[in-house]
C-alpha positions as CSV (number, residue, x, y, z in Angstrom):
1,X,-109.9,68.0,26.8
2,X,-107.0,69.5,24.1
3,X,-106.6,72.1,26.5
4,X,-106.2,69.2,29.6
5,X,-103.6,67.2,27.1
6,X,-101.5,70.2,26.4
7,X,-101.5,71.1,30.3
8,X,-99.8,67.3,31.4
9,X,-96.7,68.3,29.0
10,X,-96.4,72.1,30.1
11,X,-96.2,70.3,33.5
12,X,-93.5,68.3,32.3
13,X,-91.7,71.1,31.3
14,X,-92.2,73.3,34.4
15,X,-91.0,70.6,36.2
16,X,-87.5,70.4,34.3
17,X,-87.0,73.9,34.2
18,X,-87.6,73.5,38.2
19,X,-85.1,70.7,38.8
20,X,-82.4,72.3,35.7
21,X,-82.4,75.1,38.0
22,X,-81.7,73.1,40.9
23,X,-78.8,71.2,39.6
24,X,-77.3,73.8,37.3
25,X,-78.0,76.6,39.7
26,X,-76.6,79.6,38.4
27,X,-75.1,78.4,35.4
28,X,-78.4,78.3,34.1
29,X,-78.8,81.3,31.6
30,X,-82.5,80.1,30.0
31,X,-84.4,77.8,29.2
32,X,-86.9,77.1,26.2
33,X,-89.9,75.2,25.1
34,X,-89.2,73.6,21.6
35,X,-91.0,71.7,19.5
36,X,-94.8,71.4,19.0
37,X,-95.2,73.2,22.6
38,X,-93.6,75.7,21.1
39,X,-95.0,76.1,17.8
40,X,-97.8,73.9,17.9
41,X,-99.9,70.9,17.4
42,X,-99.2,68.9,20.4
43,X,-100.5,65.5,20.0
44,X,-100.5,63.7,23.1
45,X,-100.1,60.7,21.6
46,X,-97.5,61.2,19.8
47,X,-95.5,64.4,20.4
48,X,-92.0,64.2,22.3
49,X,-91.8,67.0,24.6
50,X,-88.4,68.8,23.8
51,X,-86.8,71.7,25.9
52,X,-83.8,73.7,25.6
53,X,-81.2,74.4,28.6
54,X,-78.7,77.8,27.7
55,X,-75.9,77.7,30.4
56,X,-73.4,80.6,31.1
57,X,-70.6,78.1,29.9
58,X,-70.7,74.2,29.4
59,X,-68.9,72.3,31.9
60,X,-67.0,68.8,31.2
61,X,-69.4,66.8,32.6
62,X,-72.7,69.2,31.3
63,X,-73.7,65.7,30.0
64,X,-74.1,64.2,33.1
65,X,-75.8,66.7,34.8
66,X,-78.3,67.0,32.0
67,X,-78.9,63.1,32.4
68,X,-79.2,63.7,36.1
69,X,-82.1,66.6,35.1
70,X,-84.0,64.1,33.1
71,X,-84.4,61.2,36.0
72,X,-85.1,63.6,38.1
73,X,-87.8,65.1,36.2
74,X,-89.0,61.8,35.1
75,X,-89.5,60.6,39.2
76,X,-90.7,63.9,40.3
77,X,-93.2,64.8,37.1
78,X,-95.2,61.1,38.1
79,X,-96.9,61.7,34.6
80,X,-96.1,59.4,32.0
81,X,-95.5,62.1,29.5
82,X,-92.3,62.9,31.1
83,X,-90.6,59.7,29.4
84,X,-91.1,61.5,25.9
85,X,-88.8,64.5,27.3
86,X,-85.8,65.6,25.2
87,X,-83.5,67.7,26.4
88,X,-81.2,69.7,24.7
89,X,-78.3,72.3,26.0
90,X,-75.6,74.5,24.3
91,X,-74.2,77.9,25.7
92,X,-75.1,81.3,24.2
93,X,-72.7,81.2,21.3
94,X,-73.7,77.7,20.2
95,X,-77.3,79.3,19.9
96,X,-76.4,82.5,18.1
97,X,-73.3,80.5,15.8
98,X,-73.8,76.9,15.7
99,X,-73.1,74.3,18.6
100,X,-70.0,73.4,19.6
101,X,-68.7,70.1,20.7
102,X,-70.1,69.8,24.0
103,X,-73.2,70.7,23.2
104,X,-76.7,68.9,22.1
105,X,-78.3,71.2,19.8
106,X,-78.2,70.3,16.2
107,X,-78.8,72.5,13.6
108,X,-82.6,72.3,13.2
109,X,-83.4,72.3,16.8
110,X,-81.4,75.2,16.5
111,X,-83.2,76.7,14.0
112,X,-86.6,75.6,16.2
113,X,-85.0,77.7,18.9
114,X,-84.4,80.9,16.9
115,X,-87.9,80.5,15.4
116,X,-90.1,79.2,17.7
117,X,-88.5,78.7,21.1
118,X,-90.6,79.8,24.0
119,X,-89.1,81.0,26.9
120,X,-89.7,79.9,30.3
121,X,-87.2,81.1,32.9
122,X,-83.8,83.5,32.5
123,X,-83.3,85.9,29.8
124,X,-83.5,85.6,25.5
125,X,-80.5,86.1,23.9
126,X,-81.5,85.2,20.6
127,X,-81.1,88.5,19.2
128,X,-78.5,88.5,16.9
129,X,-78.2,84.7,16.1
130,X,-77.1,83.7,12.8
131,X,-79.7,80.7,11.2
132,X,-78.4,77.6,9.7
133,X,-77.9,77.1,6.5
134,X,-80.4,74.9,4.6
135,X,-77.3,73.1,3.5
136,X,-76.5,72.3,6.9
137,X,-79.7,71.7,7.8
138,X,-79.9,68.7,4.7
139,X,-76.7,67.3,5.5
140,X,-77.7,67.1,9.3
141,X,-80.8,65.2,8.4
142,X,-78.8,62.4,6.1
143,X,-76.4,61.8,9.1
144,X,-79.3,61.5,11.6
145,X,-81.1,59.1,8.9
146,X,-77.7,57.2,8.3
147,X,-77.4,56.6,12.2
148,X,-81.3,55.7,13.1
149,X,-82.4,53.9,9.7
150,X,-79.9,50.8,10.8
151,X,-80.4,47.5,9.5
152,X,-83.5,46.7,11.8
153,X,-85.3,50.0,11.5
154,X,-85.0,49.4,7.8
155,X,-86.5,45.6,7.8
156,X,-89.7,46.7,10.4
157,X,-90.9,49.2,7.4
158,X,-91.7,45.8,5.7
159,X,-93.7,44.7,8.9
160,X,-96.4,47.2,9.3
161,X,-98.5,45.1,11.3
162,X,-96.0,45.3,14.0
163,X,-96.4,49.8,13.7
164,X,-99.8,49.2,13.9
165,X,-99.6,47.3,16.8
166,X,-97.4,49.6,18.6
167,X,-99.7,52.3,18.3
168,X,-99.9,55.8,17.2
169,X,-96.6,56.9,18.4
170,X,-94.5,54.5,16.9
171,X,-96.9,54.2,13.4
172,X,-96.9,58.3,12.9
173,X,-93.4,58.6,13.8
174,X,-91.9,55.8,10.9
175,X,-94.7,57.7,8.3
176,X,-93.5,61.4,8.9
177,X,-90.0,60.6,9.3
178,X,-89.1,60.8,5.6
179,X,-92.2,63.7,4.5
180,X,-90.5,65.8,7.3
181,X,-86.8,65.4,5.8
182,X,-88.4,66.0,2.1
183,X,-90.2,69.1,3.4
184,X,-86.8,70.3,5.0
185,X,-85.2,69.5,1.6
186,X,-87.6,71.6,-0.3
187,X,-88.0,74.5,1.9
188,X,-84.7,75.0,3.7
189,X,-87.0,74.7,7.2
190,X,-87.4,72.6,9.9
191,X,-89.8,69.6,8.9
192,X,-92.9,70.6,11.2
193,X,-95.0,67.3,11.6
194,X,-97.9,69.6,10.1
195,X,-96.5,71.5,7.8
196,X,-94.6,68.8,6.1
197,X,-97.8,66.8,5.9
198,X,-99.8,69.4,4.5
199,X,-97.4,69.8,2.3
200,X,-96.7,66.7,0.6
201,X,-100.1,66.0,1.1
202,X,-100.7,68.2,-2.3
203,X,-97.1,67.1,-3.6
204,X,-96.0,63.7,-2.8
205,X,-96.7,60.5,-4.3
206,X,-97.4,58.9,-1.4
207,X,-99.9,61.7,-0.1
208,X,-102.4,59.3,1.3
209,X,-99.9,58.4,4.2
210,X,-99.0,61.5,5.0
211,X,-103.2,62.6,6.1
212,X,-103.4,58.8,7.5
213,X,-100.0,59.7,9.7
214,X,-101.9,63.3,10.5
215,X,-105.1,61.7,11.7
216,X,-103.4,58.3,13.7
217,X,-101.5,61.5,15.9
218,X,-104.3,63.4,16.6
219,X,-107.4,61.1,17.3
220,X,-105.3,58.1,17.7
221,X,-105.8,54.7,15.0
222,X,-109.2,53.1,14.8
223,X,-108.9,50.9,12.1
224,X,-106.1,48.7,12.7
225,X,-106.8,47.1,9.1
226,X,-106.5,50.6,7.2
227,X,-103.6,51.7,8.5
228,X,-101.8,48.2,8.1
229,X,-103.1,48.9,3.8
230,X,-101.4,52.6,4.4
231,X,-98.2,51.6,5.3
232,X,-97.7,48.2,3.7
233,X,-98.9,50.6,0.0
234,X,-97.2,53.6,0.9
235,X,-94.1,53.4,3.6
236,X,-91.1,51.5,1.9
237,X,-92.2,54.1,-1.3
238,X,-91.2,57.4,0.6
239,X,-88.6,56.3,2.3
240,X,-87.1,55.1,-1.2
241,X,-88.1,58.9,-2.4
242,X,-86.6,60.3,1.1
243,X,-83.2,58.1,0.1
244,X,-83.6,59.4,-3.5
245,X,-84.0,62.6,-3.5
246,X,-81.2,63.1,-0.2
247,X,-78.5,61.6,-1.3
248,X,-78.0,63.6,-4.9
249,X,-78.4,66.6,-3.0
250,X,-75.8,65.7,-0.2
251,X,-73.4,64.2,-2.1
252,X,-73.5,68.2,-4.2
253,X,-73.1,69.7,-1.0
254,X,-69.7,67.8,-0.5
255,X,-70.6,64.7,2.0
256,X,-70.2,62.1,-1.0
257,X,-69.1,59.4,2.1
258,X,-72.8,60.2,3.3
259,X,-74.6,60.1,-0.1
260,X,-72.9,56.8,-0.4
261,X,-74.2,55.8,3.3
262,X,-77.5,57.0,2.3
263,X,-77.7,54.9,-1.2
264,X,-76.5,51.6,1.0
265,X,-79.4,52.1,2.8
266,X,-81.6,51.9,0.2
267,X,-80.2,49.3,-0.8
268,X,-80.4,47.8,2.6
269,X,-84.8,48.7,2.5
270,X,-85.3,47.0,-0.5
271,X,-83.0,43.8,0.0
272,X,-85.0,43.2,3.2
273,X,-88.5,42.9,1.3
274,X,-90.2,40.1,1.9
């Protein structure tokens, strides 16, 4: 059955290498499977299904095109996976040096890429690629946290009923969030969903989410109740920790205007308790 599961989302991603192909023709250098495809612990409950698109050069309106790829791939896949798909695209010097402005590869998918990426049409170039900095890698994280942990996301951590109710997806997603930043934080590498739950799983004070968040990917959640007690006990906790331990740390590597970002919204979590 695991081996059926993985087999809908390499399906997804045969068909957008096979429509990139058609709409970037030969522009189209490579193209890579990130992610837990990649490296990993696909959970088809759960897992996004992320692939990487290396053009010869980026044209003005690469954007659109790549947009274009995704509805395409999305009618033609007819399997529901294909509305997880994330596409990402840079030309060979964004991969090797960092992406440039018309790109969509920050710095850890980046690094997913040099480590992980698995090719499936065109030629690897990865060669002599520089990695990110964990530096970068931190910062990158606080201004993706800053931008998604707005004022709503911040008030449904207080709901957990309504995670629960969403299902696995959703519930796994708002638990691993903050473990995978601290992991990144900690190691200087990308926050693999596994990794980063095994290891605050030893470490972190709120260890009983991160094995609840674990098991609600893989086999799905079949105690409503329990995993309501997980969150309400455990969720607001490590996202205080995630906002704790970040924002020292960026505002040392120069982005005080983000540390300050990242205190307001802890601030934000806890004014919005109940």
């Amino acid at each position: 059955m695991a081996g059926e599961d993985r087999e809908g989302g390499e399906q997804v991603l045969r068909t957008t290498t096979a429509v990139a192909r058609e709409v970037l023709g030969d522009r189209l250098s490579a193209a890579f499977a990130l992610g837990s495809l990649a490296h990993g612990g696909f959970a088809p409950l759960a897992s996004d299904i992320d692939l990487a698109l290396v053009l010869d050069a980026l044209p003005d309106d690469v954007g659109a095109r790549v947009a274009e790829i995704r509805r395409a791939t999305v009618e033609r896949a007819a399997n529901p996976l294909a509305e997880r798909l994330s596409v990402f695209w840079s030309d060979w010097h964004g991969v090797r040096h960092g992406a440039g402005p018309r790109s969509r590869l920050p710095a850890v998918d980046r690094l997913d890429l040099l480590d992980d990426g698995r090719l499936l049409y065109g030629v690897d170039e990865r060669g002599d690629a520089a990695r990110p900095a964990p530096t970068t890698l931190v910062v990158e994280a606080a201004q993706f946290a800053v931008e998604r942990f707005d004022q709503a996301y911040l008030a449904a951590l207080h709901r957990p009923e309504e995670q629960v109710a969403a299902g696995p997806r959703v519930a796994s997603k708002a638990a691993l969030f903050p473990i995978r930043f601290l992991y990144t934080l900690a190691s200087g590498r990308m926050g693999h969903n596994g990794a980063a739950a095994t290891w605050y799983g030893r470490h972190g004070a709120h260890a009983p989410l991160a094995h609840a968040a674990m098991r609600w990917r893989e086999s799905g959640i079949d105690d409503a109740a329990a995993a309501v007690r997980d969150l309400r006990t455990h969720l607001v906790g490590v996202y205080v920790e995630f906002f704790d331990a970040y924002a020292p740390a960026v505002a040392a590597a120069g982005e005080g205007l983000v540390a300050d970002a990242l205190l307001g919204r802890r601030a934000e979590l806890l004014s919005a308790a109940p």
